[in-house]
N, C-alpha and C positions, 0 to 999 in steps of 0.2 A: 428650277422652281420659279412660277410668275413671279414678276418682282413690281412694285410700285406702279411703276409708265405704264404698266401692259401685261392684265392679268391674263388674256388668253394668250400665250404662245401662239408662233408661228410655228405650222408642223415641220417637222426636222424628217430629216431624209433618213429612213431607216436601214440604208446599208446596202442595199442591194446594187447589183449589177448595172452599170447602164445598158441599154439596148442595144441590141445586136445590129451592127453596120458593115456596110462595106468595106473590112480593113484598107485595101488596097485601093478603092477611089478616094479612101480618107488621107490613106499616102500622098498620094500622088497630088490632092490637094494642096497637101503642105508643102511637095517639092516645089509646085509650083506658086507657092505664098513665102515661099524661100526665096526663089529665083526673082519674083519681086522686089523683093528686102535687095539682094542682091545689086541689081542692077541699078536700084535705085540712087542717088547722089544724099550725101550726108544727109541736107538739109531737109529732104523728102522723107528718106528714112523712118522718123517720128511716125509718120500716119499711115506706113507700110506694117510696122513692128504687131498694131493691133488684130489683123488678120493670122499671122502667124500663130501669137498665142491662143487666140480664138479656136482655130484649127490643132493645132498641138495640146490643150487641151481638152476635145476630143478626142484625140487619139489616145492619149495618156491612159481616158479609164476605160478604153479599151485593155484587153486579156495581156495583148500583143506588143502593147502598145510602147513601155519602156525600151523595146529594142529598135523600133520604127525609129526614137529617137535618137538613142545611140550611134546608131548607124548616120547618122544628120549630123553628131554633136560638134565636126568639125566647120562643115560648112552653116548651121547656124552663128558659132561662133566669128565665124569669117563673114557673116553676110552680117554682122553688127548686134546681134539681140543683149549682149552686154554693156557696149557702149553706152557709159556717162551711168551707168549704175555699178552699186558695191561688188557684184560678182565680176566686173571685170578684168581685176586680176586675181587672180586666183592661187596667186604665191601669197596673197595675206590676208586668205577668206578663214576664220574662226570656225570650227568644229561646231563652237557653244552653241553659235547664232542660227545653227541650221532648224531648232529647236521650233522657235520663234515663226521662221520663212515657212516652215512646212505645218504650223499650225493655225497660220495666218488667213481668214478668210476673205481675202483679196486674191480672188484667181488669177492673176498674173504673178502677183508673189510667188505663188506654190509655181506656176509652169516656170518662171525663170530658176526656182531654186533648183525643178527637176532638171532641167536644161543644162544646170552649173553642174550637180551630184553626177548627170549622166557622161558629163564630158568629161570626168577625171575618171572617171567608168571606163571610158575610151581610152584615155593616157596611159591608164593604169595595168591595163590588159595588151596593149603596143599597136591600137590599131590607128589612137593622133599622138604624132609624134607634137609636143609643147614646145612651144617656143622658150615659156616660162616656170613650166611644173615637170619636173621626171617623173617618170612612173612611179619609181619608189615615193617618193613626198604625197602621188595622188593615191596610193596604195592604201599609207599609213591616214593618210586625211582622211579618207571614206572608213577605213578601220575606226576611228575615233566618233565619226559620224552614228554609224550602226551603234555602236558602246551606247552613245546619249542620245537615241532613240529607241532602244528596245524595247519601250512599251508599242510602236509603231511598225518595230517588227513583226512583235505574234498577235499584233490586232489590237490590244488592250486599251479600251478609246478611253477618254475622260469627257470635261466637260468642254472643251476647247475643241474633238475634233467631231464633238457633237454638232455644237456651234456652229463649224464648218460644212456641215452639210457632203455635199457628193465629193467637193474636195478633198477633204479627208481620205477619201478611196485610191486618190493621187498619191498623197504621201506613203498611204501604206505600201503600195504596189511596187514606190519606188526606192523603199527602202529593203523590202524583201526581194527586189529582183536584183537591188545591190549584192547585199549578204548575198545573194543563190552565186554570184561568180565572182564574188572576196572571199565566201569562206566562212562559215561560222565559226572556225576554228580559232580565229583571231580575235573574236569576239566574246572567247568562252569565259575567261575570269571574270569581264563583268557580267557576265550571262548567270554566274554561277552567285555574286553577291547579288543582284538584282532579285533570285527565285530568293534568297535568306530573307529580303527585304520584307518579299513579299508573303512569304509565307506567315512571316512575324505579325503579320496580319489577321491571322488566319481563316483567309475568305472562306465561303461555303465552295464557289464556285472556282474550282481548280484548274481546271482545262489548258487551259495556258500556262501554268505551269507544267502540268503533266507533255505538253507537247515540247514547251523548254526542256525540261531534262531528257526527253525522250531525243530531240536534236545536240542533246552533248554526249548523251551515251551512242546515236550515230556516230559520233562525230570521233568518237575515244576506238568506235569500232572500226572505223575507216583506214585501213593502210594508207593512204594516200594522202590523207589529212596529219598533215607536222602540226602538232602539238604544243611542241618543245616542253618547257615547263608549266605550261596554261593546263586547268583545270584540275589540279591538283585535289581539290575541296571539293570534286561530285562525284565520290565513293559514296557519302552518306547520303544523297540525293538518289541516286540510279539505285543504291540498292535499299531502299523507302519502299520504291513501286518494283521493281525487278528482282529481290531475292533478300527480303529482311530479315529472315532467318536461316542456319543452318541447310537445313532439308530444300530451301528452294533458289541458294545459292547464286547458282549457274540459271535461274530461269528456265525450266525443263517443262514449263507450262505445268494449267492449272490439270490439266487429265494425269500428267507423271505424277505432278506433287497428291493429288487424291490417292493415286495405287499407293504411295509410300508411305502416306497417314495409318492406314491400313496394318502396315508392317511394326507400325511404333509401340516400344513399351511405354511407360506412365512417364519415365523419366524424360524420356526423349518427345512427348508431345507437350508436358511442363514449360521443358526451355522451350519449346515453338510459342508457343501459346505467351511466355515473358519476352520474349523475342520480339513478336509480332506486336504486343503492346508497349513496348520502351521504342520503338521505331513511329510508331503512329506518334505515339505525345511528346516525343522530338523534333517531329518535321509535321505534323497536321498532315501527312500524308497518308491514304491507306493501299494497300497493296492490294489485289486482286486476290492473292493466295490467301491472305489476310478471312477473305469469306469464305474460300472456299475451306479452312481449317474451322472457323465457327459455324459454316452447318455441318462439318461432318463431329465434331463432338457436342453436337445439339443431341446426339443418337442416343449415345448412354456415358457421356464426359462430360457432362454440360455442367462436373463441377469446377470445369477448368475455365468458363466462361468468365468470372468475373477479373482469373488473373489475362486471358487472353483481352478484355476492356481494359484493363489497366488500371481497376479500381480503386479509391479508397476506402476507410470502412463506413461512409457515409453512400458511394456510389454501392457499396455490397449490401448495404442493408436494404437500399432502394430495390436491389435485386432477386432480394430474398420474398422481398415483403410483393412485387409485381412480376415474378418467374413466368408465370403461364403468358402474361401480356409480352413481354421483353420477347419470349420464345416466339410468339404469332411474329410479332414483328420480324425478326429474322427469318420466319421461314417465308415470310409474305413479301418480303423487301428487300432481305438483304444477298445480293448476289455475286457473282466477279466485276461483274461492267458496276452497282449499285455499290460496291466496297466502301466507299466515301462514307456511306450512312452509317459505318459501326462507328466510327469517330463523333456523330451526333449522336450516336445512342449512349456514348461513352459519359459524352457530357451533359447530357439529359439525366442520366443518371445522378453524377457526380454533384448537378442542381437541385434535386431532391424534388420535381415541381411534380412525380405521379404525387406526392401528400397530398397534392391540392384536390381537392372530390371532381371536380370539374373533370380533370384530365384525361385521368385515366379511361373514362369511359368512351371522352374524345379517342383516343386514340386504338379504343377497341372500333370504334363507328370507323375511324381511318382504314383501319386494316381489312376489311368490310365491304370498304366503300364502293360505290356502283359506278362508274363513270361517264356522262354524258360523252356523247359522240365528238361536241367541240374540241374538249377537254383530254380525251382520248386524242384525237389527229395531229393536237399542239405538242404533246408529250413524243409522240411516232417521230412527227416531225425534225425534232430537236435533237432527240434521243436513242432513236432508231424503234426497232420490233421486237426485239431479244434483252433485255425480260419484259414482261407487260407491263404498260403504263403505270398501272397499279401500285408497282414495285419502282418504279422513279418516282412517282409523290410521296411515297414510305421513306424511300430515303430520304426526300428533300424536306419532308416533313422533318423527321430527325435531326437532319440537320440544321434547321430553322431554331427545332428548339432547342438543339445542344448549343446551338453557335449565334446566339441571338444579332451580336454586330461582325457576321458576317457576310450579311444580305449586300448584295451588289447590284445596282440598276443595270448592269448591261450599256450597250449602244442606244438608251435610251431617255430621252429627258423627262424622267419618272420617277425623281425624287422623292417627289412626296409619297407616293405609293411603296417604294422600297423603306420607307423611313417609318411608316403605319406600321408593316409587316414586323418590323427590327424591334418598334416599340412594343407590339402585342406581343411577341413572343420575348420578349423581355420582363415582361409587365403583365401581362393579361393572357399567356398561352392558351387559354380552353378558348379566349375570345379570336383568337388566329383560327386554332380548328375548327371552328363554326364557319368563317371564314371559307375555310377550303373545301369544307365539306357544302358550302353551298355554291362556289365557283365549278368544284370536279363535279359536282352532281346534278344540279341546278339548271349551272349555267349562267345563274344571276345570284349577284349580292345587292342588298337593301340594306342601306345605311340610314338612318332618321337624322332630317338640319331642320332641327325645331317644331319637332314634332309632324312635321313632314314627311313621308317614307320617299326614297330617291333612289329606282332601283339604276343596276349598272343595264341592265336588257331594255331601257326605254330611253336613255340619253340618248343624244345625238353621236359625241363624239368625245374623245381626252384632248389631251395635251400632246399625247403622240399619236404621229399619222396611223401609225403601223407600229405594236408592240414588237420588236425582234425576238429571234431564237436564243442568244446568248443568256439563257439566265437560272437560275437555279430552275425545281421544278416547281416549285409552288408560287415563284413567283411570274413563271412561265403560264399559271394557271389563273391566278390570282389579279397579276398587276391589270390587266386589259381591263378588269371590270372595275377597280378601284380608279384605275386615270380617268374613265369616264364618268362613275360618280363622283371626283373630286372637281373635276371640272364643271360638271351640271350643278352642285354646289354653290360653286362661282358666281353662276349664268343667275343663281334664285338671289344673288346680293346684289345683281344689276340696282342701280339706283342710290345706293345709299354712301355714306359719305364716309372716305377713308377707305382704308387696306382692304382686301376678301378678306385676307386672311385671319386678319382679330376673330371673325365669327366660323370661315372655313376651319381653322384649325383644330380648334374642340370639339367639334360636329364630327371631324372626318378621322380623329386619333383617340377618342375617349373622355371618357372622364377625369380621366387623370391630369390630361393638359387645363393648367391654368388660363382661366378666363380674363382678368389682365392681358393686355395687349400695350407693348410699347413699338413705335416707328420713330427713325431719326430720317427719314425722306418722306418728305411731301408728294401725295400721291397725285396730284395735280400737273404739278412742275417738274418732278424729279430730281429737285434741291433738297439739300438737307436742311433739316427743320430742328433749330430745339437740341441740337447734338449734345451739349452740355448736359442738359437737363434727361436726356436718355443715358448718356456715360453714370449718370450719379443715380437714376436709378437701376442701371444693372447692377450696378457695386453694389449697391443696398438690398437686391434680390438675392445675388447669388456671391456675392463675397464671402467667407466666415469671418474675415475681419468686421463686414460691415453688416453684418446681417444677424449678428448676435451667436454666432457660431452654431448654426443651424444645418445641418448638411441641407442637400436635396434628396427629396423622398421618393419624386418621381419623376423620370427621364421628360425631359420637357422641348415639345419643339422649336427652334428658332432658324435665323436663316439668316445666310451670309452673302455677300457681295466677294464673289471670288475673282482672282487676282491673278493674273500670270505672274512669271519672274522677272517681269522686270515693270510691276505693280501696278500694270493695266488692267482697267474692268475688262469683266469675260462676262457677267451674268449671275444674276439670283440662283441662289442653292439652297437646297433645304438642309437641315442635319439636326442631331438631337445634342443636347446637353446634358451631359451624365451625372457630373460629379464638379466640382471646387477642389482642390486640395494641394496641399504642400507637397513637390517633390523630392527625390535625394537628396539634393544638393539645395532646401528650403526655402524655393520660390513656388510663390500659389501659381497654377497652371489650372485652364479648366480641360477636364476631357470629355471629349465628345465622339457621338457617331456620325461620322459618314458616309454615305451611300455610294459614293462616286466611285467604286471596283477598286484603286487605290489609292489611300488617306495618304501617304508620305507626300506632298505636294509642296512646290515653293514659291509664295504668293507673294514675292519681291518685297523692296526695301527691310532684307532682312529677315523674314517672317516665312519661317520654313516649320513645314506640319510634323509633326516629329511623330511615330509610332512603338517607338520600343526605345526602352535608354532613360524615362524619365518618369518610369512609378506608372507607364501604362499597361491595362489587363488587354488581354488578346482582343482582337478588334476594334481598341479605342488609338482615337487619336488625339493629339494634345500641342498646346500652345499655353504661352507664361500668358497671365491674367490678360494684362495691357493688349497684348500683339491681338488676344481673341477679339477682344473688346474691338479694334480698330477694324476690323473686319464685320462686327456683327450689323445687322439692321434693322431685325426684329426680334421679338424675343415675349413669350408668356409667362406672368407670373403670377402667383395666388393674393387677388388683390386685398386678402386680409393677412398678409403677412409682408409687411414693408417696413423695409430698415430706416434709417435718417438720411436720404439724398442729400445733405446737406453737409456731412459729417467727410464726405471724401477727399482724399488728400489733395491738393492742388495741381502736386508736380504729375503726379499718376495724371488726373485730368488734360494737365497740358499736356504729355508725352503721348494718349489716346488720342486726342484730336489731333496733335501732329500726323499721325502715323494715318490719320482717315485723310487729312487735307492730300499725302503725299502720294497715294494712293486713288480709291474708287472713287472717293470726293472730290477732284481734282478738280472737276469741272462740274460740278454740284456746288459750289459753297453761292448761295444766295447773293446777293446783289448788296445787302445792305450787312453782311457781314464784311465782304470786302472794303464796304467804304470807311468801315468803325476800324477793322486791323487787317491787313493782307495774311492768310495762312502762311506758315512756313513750307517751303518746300523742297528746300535745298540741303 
């Protein structure tokens, strides 16, 4: 999300491959930017070490590239690249801190880390005998390493290795070509709570999961892979996607499980049918069998359809009352590779939104829909050939509207455009399916900033260089033309004074966002400005203490200054504001969406995002009042509905402004607030 200093982004590296090189004069470069280093005397050293890494990280995101190093890891070590830094002994390097080094965008960080990771890589396998570390210690090190990076394992970026740019391709590579010769196997229990975490979320976008359990059920399958007691807890994961019911057990694929449908009495495709839906609304996961059991009693069983969704009698009557539509929709969308979409159809249901007159006809024009050639190629792209595009935006459509906060940006700094998409189908669904019916169809969406029309086919450019493939479908379809109207938005507030966003924001999400605009950073300077007097009116917007116990009516956009774990600015984010309210254990928490693929996140000094455990509904996330407060930086509200700023408690006051000084504020706090009181910061 632009933040105050610099509303246009810098374009971020979309993920791709670097260019194809010379492996082996790249080598051979480094041998001899080695033998340099080498030969060099101490004191020289210093101004040998920057060629090295220069060279070595080329190589790195090279394919090849982790074993070029390996192979090096003793005589780097021996020609000095640790020397007078924290990796140099390596008997009392921290698992935790690997976190940090590899999502650090300082390229020398990341090559010394890989450089450290690669040479117990070495130790660990018996090819450098340590002076200091036995194999076993480098074994178990790297074991705990792989544990607390797993999101870096199967790719799942955040805003950190966004951030990072082509680096990030470093880390990932060199933690997957770890795991490829440690063993996933060692890594499996937290493999196993990590997919719970995540599921508890329950993204739209799966894939990584589905390749996580698909790598423990290898892994459970492998003679050769010890086990021992690890993984104990992914029977109910493997058999989610590989045999959720009775009849598909053993995985006999989807052509067996068809013949056998065939052979069932009533009783025997009943349990399939409660089988197949107590599996889904347990893990969010759907099975492939899963579709191929709902079209074959689309035929003349389709009264088994609402037990195989898992309805209630709110999702039953939605289906009594929209049969003919529900039924297009499966046969137009839902397939073995599309399975994922009965789960949004489940919950689309279960939300009663065909009531709304709008919808339903949307989602006849979906089922319909005609597909521009662009539109088309990005879906192929992504997705493959087999089913037609058609039938991946039916699902993602479904999914969009069953699962409103579970839209994920992707490898992508397109927050705000994930956050539009989450609030419309939240909030305004037939106003999403217009949306997409004019992105798949079109090719262009026209959004109006003040009676202006701003289409996406005449901007210049977004915020991101290059939309990536990583993302739902519609938003696969969608985000490209939305990042570029939100930015050309931007471009029309050149000149005027203060944030885009006060005027970006309602223009580009609806009418529903509040036109009030509060900022505690000066957009000049990038000091905070007035903190106080923004703390007291958040309270007074959105407190129910302070607010006259008001809920919130409509999901409202705000944006946060997010924080690594150890309470360092990383960057402007966007997210939405859902709700205030009292949790279990009756402290006010607000919960919110956001976009960032996974909300669990821990923004130091404390302040850890919490997603399930404390009165959250599937895809929100949540923090006690204060901790959000200390985080936020803008925020809209309805400026004829305002509480008393005046009336907030003191100690809350003081305990929020602490928690900004110790934090993103750190080096924000004004010049003449220092000289009146020094923040706390210790």
């Amino acid at each position: 999300m632009p933040g105050p200093e610099d509303y246009r982004l810098n374009d971020h590296q979309s993920g791709s491959a670097a260019p194809a090189v010379n492996i082996d004069k790249l080598a051979q470069r480094l041998d001899d930017a080695i033998q340099a280093l080498e030969e060099s005397r101490s004191f020289t050293k210093a101004g040998k070490l920057p060629r090295v890494l220069d060279i070595a990280r080329r190589v790195l995101l090279q394919p090849d590239g982790c074993r070029i190093i390996e192979e090096r890891a003793e005589r780097l070590e021996l020609a000095g690249v640790f020397a007078g830094t924290d990796w140099a002994e390596p008997g009392i390097l921290l698992p935790t801190l690997t976190t940090y080094s590899l999502q650090s965008q300082n390229a020398d960080t990341v090559v010394i880390e890989a450089f450290s990771e690669l040479r117990l890589l070495a130790v660990a396998r018996g090819s450098y005998l340590h002076p200091s570390v036995s194999a076993e210690q480098a074994h178990h090190y790297l074991t705990q390493v792989l544990a607390i990076n797993l999101g870096l394992l199967f790719g799942m970026t955040g805003e950190a290795e966004r951030e990072q740019g082509k680096l990030a391709l470093i880390s990932q590579n060199l933690v997957q070509y770890v795991a490829h010769h440690i063993g996933y196997e060692h890594v499996i229990d937290s493999l196993i709570e990590e997919i719970w975490r995540i599921l508890e979320q329950r993204p739209i976008q799966v894939s990584d999961v589905r390749k996580m359990i698909t790598q423990i059920a290898l892994c459970r399958a492998d003679p050769q892979a010890d086990l021992g007691s690890a993984g104990r807890g992914a029977d109910r994961l493997i058999s989610s996607l590989y045999g959720p019911t009775r009849a598909c057990s053993e995985d006999p694929g989807t052509v067996v499980y068809e013949q056998r449908l065939e052979t069932m009495d009533a009783q025997a495709l009943q349990n399939e049918a409660t089988g197949f839906a107590r599996s889904m609304h347990d893990t969010g996961l759907v099975s492939p069998y899963h579709a191929s059991f709902i079209r074959f009693i689309l035929l003349d069983q389709d009264t088994l359809l609402s037990e195989a969704l898992g309805l209630s009698s709110t999702g039953r009557d939605c289906l009594m009352c929209y049969r003919e539509l529900v039924h297009t929709l499966i046969k137009e969308g839902i397939y073995p590779e599309t399975a994922q979409g009965i789960y949004g159809l489940a919950l689309l249901l279960e939300r009663g939104i065909l009531y709304q007159p709008p919808v339903a006809p949307g989602l006849w024009r979906q089922a319909r829909l005609s597909l521009c050639p662009h539109a088309r190629e990005r879906l192929e792209l992504a997705y493959g050939y087999q089913p037609q595009p058609n039938a991946w935006l039916i699902q993602g459509v479904l999914n969009m509207l069953g699962q409103p906060l579970g839209v994920g940006q992707g490898n992508n700094p397109t927050c705000q455009s994930a956050r539009a998409l989450s609030m419309w189908a939240y909030n305004d669904p037939d106003y999403l399916l217009q949306m997409v019916a004019w992105a798949a169809r079109d090719n262009e969406i026209v959004i109006h900033f003040e009676g202006q029309p701003v289409s996406s086919a005449r901007s210049v450019g977004g915020v991101a260089s290059e939309v990536t493939l990583d993302l739902d479908p519609v938003s696969l379809v969608v985000v490209p033309h939305l990042d570029r109207i939100y930015v050309e938005m931007g471009r029309l507030c050149v000149g005027r004074q203060g944030d885009p966003h006060k005027w970006v924001n309602p223009e580009f999400h609806g009418w529903s966002a509040g036109r009030g605009f509060a900022i505690n950073v000066d957009v000049a300077t990038g000091k905070l400005h007035d903190l106080e007097g923004f703390i007291r009116h958040f309270y007074a917007s959105y407190h129910p203490y302070y607010n006259g116990n008001q809920p919130l009516i409509h999901p409202q956009p705000a944006g946060i200054a997010v924080t690594d774990s150890a309470a360092r600015f990383i960057g402007w984010h966007a997210i939405t504001i859902l709700r205030a309210a009292l949790d279990p254990e009756g402290e006010m928490r607000i919960y919110f969406f956001n976009p960032n693929n996974d909300s669990g996140q821990n923004w130091g000094d404390g302040v850890k995002v919490s997603t399930s455990g404390n009165g959250e509904r599937f895809g929100e996330s949540s923090l006690p009042f204060e901790q959000f407060t200390s985080r936020l930086y803008i925020f809209h509200y309805d400026p004829l509905e305002r509480g008393e700023p005046a009336e907030v408690n003191e100690d809350a006051l003081r305990r929020v402004t602490e928690g900004v000084y110790r934090s993103w504020g750190l080096d924000r706090v004004p010049a003449d607030a220092l000289q009146a009181e020094p923040p706390i910061t210790d």
